[in-house]
C-alpha positions as CSV (number, residue, x, y, z in Angstrom):
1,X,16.0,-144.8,-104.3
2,X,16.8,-145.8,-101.0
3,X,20.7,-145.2,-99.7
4,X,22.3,-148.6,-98.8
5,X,23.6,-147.6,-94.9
6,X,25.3,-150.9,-94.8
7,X,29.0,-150.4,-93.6
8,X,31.2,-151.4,-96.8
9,X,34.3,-153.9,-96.2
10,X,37.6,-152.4,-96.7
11,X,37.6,-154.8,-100.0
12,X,34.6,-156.0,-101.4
13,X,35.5,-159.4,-102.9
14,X,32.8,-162.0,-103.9
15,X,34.8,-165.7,-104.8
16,X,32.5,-167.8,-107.9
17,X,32.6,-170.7,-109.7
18,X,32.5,-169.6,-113.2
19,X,32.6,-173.0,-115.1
20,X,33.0,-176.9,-115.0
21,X,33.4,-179.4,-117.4
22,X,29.7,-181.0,-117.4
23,X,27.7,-181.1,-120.3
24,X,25.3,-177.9,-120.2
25,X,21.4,-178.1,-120.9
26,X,22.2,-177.7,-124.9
27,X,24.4,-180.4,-125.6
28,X,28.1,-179.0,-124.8
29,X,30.9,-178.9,-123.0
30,X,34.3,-176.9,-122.7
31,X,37.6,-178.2,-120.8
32,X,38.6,-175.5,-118.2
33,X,42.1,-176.9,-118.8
34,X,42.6,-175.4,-122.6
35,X,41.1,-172.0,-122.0
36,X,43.9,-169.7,-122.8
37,X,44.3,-167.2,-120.0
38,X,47.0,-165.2,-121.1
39,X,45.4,-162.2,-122.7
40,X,42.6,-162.0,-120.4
41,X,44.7,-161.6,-117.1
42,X,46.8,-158.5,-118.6
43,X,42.7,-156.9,-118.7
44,X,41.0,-158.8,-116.4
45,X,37.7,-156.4,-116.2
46,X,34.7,-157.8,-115.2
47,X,31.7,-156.6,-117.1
48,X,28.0,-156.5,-117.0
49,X,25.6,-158.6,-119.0
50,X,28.8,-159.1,-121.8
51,X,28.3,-155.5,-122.4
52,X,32.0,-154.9,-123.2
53,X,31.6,-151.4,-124.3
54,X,30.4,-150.1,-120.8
55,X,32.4,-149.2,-117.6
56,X,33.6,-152.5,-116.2
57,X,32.6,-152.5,-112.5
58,X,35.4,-154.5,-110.8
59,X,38.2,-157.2,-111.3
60,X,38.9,-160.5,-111.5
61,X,41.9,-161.8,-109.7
62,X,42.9,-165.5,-108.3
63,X,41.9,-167.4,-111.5
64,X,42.5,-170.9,-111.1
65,X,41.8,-174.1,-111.8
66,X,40.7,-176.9,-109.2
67,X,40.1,-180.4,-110.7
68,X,37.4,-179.6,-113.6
69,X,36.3,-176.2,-112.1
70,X,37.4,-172.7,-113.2
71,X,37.2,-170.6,-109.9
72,X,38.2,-166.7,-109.4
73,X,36.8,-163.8,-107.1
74,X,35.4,-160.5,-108.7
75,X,37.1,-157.4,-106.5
76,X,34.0,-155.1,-106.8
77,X,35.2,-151.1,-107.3
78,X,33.9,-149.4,-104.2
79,X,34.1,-146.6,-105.3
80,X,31.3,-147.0,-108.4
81,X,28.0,-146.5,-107.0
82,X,26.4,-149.7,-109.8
83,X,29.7,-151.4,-108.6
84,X,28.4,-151.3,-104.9
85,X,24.9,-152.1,-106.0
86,X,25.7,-155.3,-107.2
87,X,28.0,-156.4,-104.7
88,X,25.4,-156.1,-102.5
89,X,22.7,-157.9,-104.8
90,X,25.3,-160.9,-104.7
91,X,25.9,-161.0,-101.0
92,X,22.1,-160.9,-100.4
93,X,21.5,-163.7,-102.7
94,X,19.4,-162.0,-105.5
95,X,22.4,-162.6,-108.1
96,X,24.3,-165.7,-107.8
97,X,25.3,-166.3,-111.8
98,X,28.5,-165.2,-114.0
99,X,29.6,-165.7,-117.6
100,X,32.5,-166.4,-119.3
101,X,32.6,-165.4,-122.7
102,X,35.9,-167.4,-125.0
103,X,36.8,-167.6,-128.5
104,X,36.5,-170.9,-129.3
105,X,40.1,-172.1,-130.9
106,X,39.9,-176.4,-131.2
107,X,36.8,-178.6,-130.8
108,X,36.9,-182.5,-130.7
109,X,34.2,-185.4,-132.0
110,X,36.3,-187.8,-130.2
111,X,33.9,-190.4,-128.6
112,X,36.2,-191.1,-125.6
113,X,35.6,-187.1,-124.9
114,X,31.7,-187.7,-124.9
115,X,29.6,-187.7,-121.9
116,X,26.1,-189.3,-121.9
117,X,23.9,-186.4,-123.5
118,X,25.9,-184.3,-125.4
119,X,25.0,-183.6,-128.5
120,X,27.7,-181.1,-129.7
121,X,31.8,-181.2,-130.3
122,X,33.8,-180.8,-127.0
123,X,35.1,-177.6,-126.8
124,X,39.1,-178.4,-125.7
125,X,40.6,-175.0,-126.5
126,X,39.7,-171.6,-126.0
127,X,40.8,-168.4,-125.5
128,X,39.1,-166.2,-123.0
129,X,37.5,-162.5,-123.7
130,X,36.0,-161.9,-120.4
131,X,33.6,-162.3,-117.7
132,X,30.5,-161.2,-117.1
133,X,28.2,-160.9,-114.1
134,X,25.0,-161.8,-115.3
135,X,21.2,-161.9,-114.0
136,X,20.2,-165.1,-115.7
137,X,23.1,-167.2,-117.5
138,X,21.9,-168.2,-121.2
139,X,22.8,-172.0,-120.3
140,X,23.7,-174.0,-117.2
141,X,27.4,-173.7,-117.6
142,X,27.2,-169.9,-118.9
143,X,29.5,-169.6,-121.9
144,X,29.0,-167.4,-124.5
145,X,30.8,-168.4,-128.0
146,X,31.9,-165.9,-130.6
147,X,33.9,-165.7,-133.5
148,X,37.0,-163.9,-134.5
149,X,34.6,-161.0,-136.3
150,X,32.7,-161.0,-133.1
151,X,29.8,-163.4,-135.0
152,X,27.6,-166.2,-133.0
153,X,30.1,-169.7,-133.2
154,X,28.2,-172.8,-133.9
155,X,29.9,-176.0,-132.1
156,X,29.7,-179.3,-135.0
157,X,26.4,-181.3,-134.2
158,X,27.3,-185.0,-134.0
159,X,24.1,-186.5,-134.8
160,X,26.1,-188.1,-138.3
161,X,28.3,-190.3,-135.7
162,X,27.1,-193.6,-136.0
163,X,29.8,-194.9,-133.1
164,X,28.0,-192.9,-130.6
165,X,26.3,-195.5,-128.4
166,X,22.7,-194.9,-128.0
167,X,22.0,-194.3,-123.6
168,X,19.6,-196.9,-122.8
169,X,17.5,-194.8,-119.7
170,X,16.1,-196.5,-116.6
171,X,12.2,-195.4,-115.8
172,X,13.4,-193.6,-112.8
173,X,15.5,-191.9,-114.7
174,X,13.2,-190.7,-117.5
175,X,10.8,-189.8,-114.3
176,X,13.9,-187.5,-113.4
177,X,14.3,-185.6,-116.5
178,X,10.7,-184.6,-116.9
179,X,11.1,-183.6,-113.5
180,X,13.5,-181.5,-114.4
181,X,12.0,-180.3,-117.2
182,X,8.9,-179.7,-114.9
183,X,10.9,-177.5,-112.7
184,X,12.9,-175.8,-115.2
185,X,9.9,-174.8,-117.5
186,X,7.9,-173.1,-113.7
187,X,11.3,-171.5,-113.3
188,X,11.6,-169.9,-116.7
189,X,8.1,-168.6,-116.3
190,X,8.2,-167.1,-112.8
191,X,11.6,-165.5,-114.4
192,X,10.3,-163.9,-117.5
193,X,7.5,-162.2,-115.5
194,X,9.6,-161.0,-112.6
195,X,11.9,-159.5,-115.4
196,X,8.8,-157.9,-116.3
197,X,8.5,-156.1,-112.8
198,X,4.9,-158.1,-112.1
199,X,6.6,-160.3,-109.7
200,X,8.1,-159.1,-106.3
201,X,11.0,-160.9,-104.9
202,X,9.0,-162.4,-102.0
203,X,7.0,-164.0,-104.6
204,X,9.5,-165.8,-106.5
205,X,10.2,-169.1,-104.4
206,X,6.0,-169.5,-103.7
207,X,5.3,-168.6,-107.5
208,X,7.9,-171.7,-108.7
209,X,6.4,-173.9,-106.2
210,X,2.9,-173.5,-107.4
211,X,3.6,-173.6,-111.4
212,X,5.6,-176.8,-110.7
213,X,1.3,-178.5,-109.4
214,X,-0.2,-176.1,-111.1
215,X,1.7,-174.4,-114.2
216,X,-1.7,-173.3,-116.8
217,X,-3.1,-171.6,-113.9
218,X,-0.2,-169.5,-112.5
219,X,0.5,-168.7,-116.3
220,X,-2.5,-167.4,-116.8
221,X,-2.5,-165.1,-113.4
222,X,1.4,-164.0,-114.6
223,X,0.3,-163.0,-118.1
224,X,-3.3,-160.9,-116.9
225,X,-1.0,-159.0,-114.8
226,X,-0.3,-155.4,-115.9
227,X,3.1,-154.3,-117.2
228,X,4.2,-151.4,-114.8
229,X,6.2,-150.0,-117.5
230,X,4.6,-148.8,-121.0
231,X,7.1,-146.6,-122.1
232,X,8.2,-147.0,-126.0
233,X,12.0,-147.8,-125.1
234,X,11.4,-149.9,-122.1
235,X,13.3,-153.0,-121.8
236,X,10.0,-155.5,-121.7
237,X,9.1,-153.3,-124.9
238,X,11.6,-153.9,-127.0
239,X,12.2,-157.4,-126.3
240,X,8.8,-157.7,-127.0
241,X,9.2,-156.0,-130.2
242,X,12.6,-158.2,-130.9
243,X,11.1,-161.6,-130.6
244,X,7.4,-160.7,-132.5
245,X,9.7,-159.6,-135.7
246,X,11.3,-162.4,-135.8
247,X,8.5,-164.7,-135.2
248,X,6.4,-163.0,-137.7
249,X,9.3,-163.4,-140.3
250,X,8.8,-167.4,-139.3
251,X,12.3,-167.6,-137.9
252,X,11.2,-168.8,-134.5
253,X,8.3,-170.8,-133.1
254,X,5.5,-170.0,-130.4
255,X,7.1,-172.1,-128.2
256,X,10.4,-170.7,-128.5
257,X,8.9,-166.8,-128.1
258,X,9.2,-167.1,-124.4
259,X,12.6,-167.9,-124.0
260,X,14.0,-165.9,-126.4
261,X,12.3,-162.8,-124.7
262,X,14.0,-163.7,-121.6
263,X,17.1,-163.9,-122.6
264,X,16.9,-160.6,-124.6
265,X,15.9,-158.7,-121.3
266,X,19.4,-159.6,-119.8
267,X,21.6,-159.9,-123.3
268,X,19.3,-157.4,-125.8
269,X,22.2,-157.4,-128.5
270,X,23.4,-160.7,-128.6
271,X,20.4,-161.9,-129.2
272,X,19.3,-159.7,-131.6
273,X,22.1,-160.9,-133.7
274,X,21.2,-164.6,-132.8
275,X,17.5,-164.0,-134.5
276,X,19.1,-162.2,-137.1
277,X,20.9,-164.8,-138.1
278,X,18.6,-167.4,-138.1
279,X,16.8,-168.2,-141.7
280,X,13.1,-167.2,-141.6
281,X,10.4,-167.4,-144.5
282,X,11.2,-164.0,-145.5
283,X,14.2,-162.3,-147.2
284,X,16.9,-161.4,-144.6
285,X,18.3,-158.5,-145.8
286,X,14.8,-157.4,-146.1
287,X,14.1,-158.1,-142.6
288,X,16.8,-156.1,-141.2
289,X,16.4,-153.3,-143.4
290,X,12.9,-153.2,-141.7
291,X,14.3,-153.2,-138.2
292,X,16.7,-151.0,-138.6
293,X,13.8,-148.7,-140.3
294,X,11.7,-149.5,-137.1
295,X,14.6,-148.5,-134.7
296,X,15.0,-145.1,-136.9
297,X,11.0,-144.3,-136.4
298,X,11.3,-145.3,-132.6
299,X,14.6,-142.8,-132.4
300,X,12.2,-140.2,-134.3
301,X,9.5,-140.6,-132.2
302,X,11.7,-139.5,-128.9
303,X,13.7,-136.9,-130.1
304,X,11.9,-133.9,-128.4
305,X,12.4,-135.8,-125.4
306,X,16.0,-136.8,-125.8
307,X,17.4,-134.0,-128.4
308,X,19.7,-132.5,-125.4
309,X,21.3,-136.0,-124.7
310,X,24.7,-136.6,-124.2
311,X,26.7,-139.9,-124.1
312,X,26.3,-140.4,-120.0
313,X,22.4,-139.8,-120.0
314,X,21.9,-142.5,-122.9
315,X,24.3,-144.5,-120.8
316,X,22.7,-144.1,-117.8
317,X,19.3,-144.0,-118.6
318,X,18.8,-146.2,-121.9
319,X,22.0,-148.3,-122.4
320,X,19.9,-150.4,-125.2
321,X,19.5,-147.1,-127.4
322,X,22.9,-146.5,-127.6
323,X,23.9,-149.7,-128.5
324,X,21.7,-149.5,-131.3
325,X,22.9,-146.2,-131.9
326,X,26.3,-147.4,-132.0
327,X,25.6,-149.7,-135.0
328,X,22.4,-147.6,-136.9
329,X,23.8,-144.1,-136.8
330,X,28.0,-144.0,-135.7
331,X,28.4,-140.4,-137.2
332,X,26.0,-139.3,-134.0
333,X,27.6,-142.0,-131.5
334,X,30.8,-141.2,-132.5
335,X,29.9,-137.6,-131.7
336,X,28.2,-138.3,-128.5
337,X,31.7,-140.2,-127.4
338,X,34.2,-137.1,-128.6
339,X,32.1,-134.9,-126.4
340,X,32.0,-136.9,-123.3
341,X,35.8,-137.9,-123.6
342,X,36.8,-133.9,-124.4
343,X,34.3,-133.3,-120.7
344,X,35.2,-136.4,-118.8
345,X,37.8,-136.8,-115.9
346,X,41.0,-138.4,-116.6
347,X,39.9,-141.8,-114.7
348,X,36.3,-141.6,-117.1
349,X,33.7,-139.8,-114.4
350,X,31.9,-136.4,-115.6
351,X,31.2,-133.6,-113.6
């Protein structure tokens, strides 16, 4: 991999917009006024992908609020080689999204709170966790909702309140939403096969134009082109392998396959739990008995290549596996993480 020669600032700072008030593409809001910032700014880390257990690569600072907006800039740590990496990936434009990840604490079905489209309670207080830089943000608005046991929170559906008033849509306004349907389904697809390393970045903005005229054809082309990475514990693998379980168990639909692929390439874990949770034709328990028997056989598979791992080469080199380790086998994560903490520098570096 090529050196970045670029001259580093003295501080590399990045300033975002992390979220806003409007209601985001599945039916929600949150008010930036009743998150609860008092934990977070005594830890203020900011993580990768919501992957809390990993080195955080920088800090947030200036939190504040303007108007309906929740702004703060991420001080990137120069001296973390990934940190450096993605600062630069930001100030060139190939990253642009973050994630704010709360505890959800009060939620309204007031109708004076509703905006046209939402479907779901208002959020009005929460507590934040942290904040994530992120490659593609699950929603809009980017917030990820958990409970106190670290579970998937489900905002209240209102489609019981009869007071709601039903939006009576112009035609240019109907015109508008397919449009942007049109453009958001060529953007998803151009997305899921550049996660897939088949589409350069050159290619991204000509791709999106052409699925938008002509979106069977450019599928088509996308999908005949070859994976460049075949390897059993490759990302595009196991997301693969995520979303056909569940969608042979009947808990998701062909048309929800691709999106749920995409969104396990960037956020593997939480959305493994998501499927897992959802009710499918089969027995549950069964079901994740059988995944965690399918992770064993996968770990089984690799372990002439991998027996002489330690905790920073899983970390490094296959993040995913020791996450699953972490919840399928803890007697050998929790002996992976002795080792490295009885071999690691006091400020968490090896060697």
């Amino acid at each position: 991999m090529a050196e970045n020669k670029r001259e580093l600032p003295e501080v590399l700072e990045i300033d975002f917009t992390i979220t806003d008030e409007s209601v985001n593409r599945y039916g929600w809001r949150l008010l930036v006024a009743g998150i609860d910032l008092t934990g977070f700014v005594l830890n203020p880390v900011c993580c990768v992908q919501h992957v809390t257990h990993m080195i955080p690569v920088g800090k947030w600072k200036k939190l504040r609020v303007e108007g309906q907006e929740l702004k703060g800039t991420v001080e990137f740590d120069r001296n973390d080689e990934d940190a450096v990496k993605l600062y630069w990936k930001y100030k060139d434009g190939y990253m642009n999204a973050v994630s704010l990840h709360v505890l959800p604490l009060e939620e309204s079905d007031e109708q004076d709170m509703l905006l046209p489209g939402q479907k779901y309670s208002t959020l009005v207080k929460s507590e934040m966790l942290e904040i994530s830089l992120v490659t593609v943000p699950g929603q809009k608005n980017a917030v990820k909702l958990s409970t106190p046991e670290g579970k998937e929170y489900k905002l209240n559906l209102l489609t019981k309140n009869l007071e709601m008033s039903k939006e009576e849509k112009t035609v240019e306004q109907l015109r508008q939403e397919l449009d942007a349907q049109r453009q958001l389904s060529a953007d998803t697809l151009v997305d899921i096969h550049k996660n897939r390393g088949v589409v350069a970045d050159g290619e991204v903005p000509t791709l999106k134009k052409l699925a938008l005229n002509n979106y069977a054809d450019v599928k088509s082309m996308l999908e005949a082109r070859p994976d460049p990475d075949k390897s059993e514990n490759s990302a595009e693998t196991l997301a693969d392998a995520l979303v056909k379980l569940h969608f042979d168990r009947g808990a998701i639909s062909n048309q929800e396959k691709a999106v749920y692929k995409l969104s396990a390439l960037t956020d593997y874990e939480g959305v493994k739990k998501l499927l897992e949770s959802k009710a499918g034709k089969n027995d549950v328990q069964t079901f994740v008995q059988g995944l965690s028997n399918g992770q064993n056989n996968n770990s089984a598979n690799g372990n002439d290549a991998r027996a002489g791992w330690t905790y920073y080469d899983y970390y490094k080199n296959d993040p995913q596996a020791l996450s699953a380790m972490e919840k399928d086998e803890p007697e050998k994560y929790q002996k992976l993480a002795a080792d490295f903490s009885a071999t690691a520098n006091p400020d968490g570096t090896i060697g």
